[in-house]
DSSP file (Angstrom, degrees, kcal/mol; ACC not computed):
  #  RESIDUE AA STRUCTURE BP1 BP2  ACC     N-H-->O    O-->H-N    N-H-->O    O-->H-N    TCO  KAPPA ALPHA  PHI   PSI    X-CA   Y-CA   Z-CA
    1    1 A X              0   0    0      0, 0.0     2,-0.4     0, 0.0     0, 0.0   0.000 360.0 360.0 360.0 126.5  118.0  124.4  184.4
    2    2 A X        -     0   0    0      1,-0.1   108,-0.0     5,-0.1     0, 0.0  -0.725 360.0-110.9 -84.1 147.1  120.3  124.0  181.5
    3    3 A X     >  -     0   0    0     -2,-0.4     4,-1.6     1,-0.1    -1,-0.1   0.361  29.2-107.0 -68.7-160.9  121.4  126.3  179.0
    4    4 A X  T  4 S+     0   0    0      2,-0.2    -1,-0.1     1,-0.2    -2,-0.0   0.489 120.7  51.4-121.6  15.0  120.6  126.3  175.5
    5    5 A X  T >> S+     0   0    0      3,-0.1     4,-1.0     2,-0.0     3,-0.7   0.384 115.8  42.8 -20.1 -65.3  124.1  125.2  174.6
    6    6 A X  H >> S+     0   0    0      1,-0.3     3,-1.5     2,-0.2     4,-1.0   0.995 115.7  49.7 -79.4 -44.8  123.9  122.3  177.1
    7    7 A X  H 3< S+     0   0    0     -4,-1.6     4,-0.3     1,-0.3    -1,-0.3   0.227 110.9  44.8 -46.4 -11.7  120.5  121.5  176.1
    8    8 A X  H <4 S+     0   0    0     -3,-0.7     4,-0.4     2,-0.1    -1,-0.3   0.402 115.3  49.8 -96.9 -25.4  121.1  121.4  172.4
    9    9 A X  H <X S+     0   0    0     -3,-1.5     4,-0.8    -4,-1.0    -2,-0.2   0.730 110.0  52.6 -99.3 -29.8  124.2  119.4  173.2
   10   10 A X  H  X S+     0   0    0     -4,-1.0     4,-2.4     2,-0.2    -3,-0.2   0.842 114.5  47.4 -69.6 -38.7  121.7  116.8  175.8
   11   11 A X  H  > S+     0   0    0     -4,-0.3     4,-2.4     2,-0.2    -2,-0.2   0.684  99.8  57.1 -65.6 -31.2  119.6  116.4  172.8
   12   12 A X  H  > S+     0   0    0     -4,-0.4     4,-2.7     2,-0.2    -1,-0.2   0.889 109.8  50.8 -70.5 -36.5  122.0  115.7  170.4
   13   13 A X  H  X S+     0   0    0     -4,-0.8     4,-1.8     1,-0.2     5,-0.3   0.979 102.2  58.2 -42.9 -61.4  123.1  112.5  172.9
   14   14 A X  H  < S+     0   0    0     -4,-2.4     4,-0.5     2,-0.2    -1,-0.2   0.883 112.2  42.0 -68.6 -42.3  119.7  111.2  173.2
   15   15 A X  H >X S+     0   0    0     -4,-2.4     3,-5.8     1,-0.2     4,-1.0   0.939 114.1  46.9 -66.3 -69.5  119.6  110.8  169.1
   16   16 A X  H 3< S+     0   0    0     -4,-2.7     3,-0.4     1,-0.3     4,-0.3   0.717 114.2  47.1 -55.7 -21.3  122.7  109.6  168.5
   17   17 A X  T 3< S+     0   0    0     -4,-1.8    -1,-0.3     1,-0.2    -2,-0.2   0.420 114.2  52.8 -83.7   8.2  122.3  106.8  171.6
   18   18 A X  T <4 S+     0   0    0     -3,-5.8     4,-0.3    -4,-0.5    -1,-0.2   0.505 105.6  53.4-117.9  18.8  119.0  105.9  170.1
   19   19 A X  S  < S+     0   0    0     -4,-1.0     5,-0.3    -3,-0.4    -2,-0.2   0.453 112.4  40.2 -76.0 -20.4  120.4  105.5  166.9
   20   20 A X  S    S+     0   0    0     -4,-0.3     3,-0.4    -5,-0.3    -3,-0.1   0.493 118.3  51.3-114.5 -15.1  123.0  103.1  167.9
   21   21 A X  S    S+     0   0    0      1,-0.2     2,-0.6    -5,-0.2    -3,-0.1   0.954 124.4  23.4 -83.6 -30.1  120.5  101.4  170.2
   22   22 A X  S    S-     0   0    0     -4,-0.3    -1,-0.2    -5,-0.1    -2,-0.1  -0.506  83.5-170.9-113.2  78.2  117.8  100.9  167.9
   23   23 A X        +     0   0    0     -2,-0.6     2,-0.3    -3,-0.4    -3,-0.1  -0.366  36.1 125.0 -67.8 121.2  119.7  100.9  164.3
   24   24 A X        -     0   0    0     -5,-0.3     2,-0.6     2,-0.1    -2,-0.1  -0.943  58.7-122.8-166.3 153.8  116.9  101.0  161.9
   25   25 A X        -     0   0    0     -2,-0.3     2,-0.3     3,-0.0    -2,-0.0  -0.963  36.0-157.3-106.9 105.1  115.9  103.6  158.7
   26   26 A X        -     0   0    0     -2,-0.6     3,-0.2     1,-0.1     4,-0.2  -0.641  22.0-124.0 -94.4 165.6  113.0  104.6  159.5
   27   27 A X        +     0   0    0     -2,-0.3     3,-0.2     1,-0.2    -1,-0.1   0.718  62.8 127.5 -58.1 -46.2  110.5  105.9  157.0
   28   28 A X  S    S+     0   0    0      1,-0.2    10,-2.9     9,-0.1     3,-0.2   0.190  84.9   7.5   9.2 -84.2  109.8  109.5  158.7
   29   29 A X  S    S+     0   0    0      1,-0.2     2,-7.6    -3,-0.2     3,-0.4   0.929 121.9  71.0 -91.3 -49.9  110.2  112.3  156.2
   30   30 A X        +     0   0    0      1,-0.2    -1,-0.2    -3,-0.2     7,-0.1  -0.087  57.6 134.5 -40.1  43.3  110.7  109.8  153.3
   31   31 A X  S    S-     0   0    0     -2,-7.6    -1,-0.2     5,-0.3     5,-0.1   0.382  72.2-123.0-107.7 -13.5  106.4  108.4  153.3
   32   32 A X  S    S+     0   0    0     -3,-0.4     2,-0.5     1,-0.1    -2,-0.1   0.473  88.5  99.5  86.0  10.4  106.4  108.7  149.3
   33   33 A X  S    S-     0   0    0      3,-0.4    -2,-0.2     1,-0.2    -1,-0.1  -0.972  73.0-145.2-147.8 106.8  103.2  111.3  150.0
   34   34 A X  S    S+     0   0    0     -2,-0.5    -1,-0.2     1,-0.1    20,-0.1   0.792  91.6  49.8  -3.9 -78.1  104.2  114.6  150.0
   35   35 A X  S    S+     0   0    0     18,-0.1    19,-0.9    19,-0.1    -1,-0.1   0.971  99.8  82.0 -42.9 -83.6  101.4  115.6  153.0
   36   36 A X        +     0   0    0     17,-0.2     2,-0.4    -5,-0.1    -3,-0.4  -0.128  54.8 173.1-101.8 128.3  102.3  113.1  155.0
   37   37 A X        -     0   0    0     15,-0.5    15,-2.5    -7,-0.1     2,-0.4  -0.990  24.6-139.7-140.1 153.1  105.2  112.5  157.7
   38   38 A X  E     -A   51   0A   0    -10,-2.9     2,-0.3    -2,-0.4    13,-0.2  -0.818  35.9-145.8 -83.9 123.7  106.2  110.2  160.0
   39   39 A X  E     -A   50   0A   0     11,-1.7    11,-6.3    -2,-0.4     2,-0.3  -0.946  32.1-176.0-126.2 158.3  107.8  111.6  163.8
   40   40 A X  E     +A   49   0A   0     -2,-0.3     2,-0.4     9,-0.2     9,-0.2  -0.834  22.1 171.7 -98.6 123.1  110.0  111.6  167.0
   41   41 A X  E     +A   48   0A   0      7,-2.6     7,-3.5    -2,-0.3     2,-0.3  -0.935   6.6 156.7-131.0 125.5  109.3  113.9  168.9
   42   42 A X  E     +A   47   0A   0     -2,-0.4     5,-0.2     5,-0.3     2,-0.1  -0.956  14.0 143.5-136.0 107.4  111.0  114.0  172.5
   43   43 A X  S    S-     0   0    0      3,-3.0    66,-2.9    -2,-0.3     3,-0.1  -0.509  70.1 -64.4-134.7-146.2  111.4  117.3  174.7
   44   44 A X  S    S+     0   0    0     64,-0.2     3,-0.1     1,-0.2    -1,-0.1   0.378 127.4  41.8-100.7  40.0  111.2  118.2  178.3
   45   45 A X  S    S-     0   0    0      1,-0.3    61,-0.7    61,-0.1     2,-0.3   0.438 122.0 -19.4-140.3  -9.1  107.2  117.3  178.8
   46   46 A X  E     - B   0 105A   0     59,-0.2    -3,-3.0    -3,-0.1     2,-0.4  -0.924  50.6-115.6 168.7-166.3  106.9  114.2  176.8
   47   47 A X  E     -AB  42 104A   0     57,-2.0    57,-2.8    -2,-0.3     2,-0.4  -0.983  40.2-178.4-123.0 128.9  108.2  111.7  174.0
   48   48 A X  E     -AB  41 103A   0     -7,-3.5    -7,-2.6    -2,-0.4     2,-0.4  -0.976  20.3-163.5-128.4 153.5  105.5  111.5  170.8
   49   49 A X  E     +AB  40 102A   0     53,-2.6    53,-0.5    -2,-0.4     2,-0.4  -0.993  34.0 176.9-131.0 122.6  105.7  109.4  167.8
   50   50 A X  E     -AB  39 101A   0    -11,-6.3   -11,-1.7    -2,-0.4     2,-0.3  -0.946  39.4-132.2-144.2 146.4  103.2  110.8  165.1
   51   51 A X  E     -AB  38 100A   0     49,-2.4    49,-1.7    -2,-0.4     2,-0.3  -0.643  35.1-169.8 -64.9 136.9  101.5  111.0  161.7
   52   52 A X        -     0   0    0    -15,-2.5     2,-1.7    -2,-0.3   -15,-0.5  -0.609  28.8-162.1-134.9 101.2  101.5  114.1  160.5
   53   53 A X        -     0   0    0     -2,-0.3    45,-1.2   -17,-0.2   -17,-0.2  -0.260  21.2-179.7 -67.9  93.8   99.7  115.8  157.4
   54   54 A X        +     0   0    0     -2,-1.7    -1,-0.1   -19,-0.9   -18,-0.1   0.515  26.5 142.8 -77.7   3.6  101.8  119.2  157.0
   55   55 A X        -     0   0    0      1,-0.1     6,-0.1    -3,-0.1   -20,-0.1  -0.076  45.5-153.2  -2.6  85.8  100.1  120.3  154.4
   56   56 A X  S    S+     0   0    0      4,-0.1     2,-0.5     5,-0.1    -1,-0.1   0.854  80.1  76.9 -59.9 -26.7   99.6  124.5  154.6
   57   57 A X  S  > S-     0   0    0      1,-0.2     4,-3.3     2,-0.1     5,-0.4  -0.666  79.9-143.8 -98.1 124.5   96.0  124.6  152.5
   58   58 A X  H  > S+     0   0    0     -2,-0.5     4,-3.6     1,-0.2     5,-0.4   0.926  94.9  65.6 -40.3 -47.6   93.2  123.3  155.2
   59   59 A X  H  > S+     0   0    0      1,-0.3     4,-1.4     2,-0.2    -1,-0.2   0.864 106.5  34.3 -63.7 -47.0   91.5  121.6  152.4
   60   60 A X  H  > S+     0   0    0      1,-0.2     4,-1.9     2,-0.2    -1,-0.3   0.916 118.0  53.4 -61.8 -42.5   94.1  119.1  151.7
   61   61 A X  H  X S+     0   0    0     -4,-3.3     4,-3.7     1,-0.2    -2,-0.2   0.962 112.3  50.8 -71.0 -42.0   95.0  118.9  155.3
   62   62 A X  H  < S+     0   0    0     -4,-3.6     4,-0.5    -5,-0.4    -1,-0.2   0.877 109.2  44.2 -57.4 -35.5   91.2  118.2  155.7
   63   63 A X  H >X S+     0   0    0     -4,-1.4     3,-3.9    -5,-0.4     4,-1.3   0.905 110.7  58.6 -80.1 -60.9   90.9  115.5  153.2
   64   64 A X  H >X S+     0   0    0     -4,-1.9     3,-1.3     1,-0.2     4,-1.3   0.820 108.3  46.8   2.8 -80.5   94.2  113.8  154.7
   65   65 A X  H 3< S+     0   0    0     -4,-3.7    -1,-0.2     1,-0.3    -3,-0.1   0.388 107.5  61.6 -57.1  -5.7   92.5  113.6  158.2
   66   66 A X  H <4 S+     0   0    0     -3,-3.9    -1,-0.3    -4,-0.5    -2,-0.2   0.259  95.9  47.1-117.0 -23.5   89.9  112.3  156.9
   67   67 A X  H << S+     0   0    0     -4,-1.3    -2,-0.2    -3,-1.3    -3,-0.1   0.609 113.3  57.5-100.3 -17.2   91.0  109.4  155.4
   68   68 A X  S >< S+     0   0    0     -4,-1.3     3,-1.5     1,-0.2     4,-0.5   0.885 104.5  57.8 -62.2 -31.0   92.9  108.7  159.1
   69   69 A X  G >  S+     0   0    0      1,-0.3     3,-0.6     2,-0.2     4,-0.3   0.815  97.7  51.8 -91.3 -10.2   90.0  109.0  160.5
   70   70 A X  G 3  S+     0   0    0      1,-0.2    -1,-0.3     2,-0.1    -2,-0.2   0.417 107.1  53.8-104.1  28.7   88.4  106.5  158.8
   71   71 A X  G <> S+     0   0    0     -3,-1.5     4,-4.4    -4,-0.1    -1,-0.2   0.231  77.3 113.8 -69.5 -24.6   90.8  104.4  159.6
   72   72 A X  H <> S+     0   0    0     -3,-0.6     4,-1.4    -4,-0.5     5,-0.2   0.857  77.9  42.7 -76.6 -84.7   90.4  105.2  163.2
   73   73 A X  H  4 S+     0   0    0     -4,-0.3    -1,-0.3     1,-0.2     5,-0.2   0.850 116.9  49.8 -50.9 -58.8   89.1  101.7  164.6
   74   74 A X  H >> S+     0   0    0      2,-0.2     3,-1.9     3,-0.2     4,-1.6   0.932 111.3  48.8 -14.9 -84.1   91.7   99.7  162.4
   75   75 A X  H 3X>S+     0   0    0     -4,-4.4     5,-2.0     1,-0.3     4,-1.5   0.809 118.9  36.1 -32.3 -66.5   94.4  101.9  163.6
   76   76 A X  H 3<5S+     0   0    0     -4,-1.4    -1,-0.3     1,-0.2    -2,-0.2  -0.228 118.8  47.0 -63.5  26.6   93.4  101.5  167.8
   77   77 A X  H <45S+     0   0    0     -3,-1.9    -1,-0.2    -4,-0.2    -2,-0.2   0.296 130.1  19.5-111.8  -3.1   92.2   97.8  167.8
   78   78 A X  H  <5S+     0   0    0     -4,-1.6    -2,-0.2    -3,-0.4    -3,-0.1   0.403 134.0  15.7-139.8  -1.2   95.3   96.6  165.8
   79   79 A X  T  <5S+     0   0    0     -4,-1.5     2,-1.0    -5,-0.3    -3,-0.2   0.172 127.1   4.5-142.0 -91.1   98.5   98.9  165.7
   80   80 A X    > < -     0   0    0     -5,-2.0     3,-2.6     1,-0.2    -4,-0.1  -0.609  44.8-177.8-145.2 111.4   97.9  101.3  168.6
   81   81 A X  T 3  S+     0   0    0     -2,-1.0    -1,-0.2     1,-0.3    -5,-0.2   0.637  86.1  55.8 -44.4 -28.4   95.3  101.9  171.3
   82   82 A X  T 3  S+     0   0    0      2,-0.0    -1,-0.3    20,-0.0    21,-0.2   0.442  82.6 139.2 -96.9   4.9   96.3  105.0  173.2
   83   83 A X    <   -     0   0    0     -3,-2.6     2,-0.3    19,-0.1    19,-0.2  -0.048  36.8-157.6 -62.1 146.9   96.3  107.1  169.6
   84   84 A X  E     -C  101   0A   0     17,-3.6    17,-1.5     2,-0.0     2,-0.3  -0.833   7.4-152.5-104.1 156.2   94.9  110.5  169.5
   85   85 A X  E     +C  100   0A   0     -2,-0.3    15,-0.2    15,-0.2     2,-0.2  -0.962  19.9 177.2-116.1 155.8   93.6  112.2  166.2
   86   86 A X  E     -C   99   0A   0     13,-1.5    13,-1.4    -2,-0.3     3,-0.3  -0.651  11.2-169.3-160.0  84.4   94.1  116.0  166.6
   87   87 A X  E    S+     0   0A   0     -2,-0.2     2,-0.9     1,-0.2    -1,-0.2   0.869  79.1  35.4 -69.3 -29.3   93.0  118.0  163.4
   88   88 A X  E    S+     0   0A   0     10,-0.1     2,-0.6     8,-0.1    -1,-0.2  -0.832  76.1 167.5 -93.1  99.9   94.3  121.3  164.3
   89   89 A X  E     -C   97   0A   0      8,-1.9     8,-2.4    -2,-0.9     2,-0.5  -0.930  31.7-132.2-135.0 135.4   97.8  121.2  166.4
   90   90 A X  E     -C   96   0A   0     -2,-0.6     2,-0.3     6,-0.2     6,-0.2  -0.792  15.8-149.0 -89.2 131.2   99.6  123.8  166.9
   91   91 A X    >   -     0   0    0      4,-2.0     3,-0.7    -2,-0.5     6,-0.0  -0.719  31.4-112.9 -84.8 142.6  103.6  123.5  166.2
   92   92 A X  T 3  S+     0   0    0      1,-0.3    -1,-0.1    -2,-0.3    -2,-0.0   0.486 119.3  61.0   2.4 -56.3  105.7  125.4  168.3
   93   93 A X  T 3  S-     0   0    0      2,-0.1    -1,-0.3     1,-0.0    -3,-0.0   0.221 124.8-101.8 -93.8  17.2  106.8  127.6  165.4
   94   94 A X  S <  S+     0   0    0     -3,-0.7     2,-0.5     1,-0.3    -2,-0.1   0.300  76.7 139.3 100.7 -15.4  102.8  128.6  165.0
   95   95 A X        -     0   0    0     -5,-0.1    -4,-2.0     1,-0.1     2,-0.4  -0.429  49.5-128.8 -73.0 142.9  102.0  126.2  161.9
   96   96 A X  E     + C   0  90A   0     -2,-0.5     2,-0.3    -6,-0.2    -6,-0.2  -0.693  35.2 168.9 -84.9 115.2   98.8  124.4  161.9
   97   97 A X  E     - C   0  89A   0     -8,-2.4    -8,-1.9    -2,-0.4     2,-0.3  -0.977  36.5-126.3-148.3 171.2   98.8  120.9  161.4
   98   98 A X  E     +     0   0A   0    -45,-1.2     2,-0.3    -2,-0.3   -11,-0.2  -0.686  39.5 171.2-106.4 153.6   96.8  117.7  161.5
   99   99 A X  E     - C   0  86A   0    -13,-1.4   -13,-1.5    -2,-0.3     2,-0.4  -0.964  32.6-161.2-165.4 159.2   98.4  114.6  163.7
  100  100 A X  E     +BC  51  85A   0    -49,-1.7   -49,-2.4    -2,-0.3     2,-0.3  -0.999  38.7 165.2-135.2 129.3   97.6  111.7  164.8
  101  101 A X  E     -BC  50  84A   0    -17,-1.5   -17,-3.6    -2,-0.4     2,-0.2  -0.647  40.3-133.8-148.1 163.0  100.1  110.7  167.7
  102  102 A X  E     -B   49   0A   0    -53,-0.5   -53,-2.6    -2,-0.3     2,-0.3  -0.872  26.7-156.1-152.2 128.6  101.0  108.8  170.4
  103  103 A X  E     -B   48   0A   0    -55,-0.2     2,-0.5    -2,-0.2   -55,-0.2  -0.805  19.1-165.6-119.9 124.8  102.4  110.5  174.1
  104  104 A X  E     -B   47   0A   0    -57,-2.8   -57,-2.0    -2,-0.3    17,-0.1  -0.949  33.7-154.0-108.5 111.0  104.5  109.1  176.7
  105  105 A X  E     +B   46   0A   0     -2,-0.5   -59,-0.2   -59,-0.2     3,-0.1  -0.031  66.7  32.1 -69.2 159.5  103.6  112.1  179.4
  106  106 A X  S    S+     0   0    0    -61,-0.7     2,-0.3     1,-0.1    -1,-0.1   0.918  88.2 115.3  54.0  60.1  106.1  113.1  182.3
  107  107 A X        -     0   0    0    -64,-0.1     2,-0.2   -63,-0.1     3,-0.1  -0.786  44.3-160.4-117.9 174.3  109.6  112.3  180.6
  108  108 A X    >   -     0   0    0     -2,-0.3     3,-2.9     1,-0.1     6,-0.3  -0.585  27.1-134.8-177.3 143.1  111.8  114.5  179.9
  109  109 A X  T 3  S+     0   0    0    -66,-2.9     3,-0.4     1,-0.2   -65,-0.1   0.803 100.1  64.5 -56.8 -19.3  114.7  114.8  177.7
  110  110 A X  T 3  S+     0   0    0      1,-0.3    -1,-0.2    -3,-0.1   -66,-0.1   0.446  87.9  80.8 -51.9 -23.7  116.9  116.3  180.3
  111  111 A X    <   -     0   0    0     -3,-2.9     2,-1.7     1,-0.1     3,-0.3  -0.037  52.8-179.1 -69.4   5.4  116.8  113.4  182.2
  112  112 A X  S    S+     0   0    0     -3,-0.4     4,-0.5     1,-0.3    -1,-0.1  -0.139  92.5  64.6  13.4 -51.8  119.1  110.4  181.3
  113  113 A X  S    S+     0   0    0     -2,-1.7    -1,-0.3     1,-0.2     4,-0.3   0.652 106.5  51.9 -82.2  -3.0  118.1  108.1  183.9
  114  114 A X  S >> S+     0   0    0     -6,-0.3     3,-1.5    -3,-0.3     4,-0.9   0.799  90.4  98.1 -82.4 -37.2  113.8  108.6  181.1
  115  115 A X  H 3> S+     0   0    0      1,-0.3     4,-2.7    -7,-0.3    -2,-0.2   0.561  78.3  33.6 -14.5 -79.4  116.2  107.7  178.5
  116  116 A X  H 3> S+     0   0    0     -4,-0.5     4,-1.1     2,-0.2    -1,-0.3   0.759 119.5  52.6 -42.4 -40.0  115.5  104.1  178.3
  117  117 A X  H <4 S+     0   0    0     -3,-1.5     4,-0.5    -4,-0.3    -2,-0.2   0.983 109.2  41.8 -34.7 -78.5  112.6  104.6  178.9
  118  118 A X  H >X S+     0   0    0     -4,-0.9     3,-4.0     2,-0.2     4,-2.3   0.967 115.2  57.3 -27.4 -73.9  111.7  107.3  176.2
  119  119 A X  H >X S+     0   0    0     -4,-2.7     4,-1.8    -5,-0.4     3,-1.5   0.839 105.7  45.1 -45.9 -66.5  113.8  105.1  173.6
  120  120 A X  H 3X S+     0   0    0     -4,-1.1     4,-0.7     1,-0.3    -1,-0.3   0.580 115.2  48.0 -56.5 -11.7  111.9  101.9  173.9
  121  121 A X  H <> S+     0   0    0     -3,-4.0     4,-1.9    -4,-0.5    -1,-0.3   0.855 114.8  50.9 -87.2 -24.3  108.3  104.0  173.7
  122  122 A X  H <X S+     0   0    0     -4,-2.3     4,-3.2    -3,-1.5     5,-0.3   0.942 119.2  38.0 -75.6 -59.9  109.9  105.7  170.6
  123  123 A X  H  X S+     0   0    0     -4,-1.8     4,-0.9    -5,-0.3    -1,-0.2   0.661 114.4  43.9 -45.7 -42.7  110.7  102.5  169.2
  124  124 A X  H  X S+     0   0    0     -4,-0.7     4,-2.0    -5,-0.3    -1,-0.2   0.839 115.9  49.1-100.2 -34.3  108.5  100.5  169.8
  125  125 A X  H  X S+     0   0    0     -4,-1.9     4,-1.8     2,-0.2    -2,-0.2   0.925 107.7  56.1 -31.7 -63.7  105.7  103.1  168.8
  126  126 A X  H  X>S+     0   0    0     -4,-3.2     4,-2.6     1,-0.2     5,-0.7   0.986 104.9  50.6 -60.2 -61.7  107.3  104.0  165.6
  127  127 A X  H >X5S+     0   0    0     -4,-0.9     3,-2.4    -5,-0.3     4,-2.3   0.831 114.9  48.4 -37.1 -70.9  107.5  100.1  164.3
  128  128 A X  H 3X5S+     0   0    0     -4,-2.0     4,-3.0     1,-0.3    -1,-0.2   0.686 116.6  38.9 -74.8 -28.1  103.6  100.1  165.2
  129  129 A X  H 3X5S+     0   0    0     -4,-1.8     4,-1.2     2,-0.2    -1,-0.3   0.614 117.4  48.7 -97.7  -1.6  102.8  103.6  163.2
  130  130 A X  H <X5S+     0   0    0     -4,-2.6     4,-2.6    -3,-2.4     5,-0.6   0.829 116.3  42.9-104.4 -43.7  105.1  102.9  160.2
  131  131 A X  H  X<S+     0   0    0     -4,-2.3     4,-2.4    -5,-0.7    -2,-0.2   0.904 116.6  48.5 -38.7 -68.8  103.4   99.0  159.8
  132  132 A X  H >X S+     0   0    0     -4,-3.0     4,-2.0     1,-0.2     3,-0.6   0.891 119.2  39.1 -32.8 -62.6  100.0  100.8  160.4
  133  133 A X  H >< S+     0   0    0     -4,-1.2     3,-0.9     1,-0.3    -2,-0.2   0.942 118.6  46.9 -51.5 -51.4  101.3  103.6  157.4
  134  134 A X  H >< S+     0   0    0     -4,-2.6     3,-0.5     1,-0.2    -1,-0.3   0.824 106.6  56.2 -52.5 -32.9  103.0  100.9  155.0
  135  135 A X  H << S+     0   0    0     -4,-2.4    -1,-0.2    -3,-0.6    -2,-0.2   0.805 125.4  21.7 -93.4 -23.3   99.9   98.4  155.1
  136  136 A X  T <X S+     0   0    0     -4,-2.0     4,-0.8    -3,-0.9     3,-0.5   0.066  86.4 113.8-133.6  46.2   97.2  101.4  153.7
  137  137 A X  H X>  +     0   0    0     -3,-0.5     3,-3.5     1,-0.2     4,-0.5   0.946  66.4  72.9 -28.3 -70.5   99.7  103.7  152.1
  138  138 A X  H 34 S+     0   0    0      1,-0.4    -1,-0.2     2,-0.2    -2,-0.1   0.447  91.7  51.8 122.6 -63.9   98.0  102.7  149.3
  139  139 A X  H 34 S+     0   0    0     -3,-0.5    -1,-0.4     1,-0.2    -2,-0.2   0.927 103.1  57.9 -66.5 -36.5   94.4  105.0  150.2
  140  140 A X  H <<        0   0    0     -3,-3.5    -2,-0.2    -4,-0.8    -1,-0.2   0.612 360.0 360.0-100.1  11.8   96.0  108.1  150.7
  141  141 A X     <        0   0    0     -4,-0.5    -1,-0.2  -108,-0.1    -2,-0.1   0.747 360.0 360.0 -75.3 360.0   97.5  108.2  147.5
């Protein structure tokens, strides 16, 4: 096990080497749409790259999800098959939010030698979910 010192300190590596391998500005918090953001998410049980409406009032979060989801086929046959839609997910710190995600299982950030691994699903994910966001921004406005 590592400590929460070394583990803060492993974490900090893995962004900054997957910032200088894959130099790009992505879109993430920055979606123009209040509700909506784009994420990396990597820890020691798996690597996700997701939309997320963070919305606190259901009803917004509701209409949000609602317009992913009808999107749904669009999204899997042309940007990315494996997606899940998941209106209630629980964050960590106990907020409720809607996401729509994609999980590479059995990683873990602790590891070095998932590292390449992890980067290139991160990467290559993220390109797929910001094309998908940029090309129907446009509806959820």
């Amino acid at each position: 096990m590592f400590s929460k010192a070394e583990s803060k300190k492993l974490r900090q590596q893995f962004w900054t080497s997957f910032g200088i391998v894959f130099r790009r500005k992505w879109l993430l918090y920055n979606t123009g749409i209040k509700e909506l953001e784009l994420k990396f998410t990597f820890n020691r049980k798996f690597a996700q790259v997701s939309l997320d409406v963070i919305d606190e009032d259901p009803l917004i979060r509701a209409y949000y999800f609602e317009k992913l989801l009808s999107l749904k086929k669009i999204l899997t046959s042309e940007y990315l098959a494996d997606v899940k839609f998941e209106e209630e997910y629980e964050l960590p710190e106990e907020k409720i939010i809607s996401r729509v995600c994609v999980q590479l299982e059995n990683v873990s950030i602790h590891s070095r030698n998932q590292w390449p691994e992890a980067m290139k699903f991160l990467n290559d994910n993220m390109e797929q979910m910001e094309a998908f966001f940029v090309e129907y921004k446009d509806l959820f406005r």
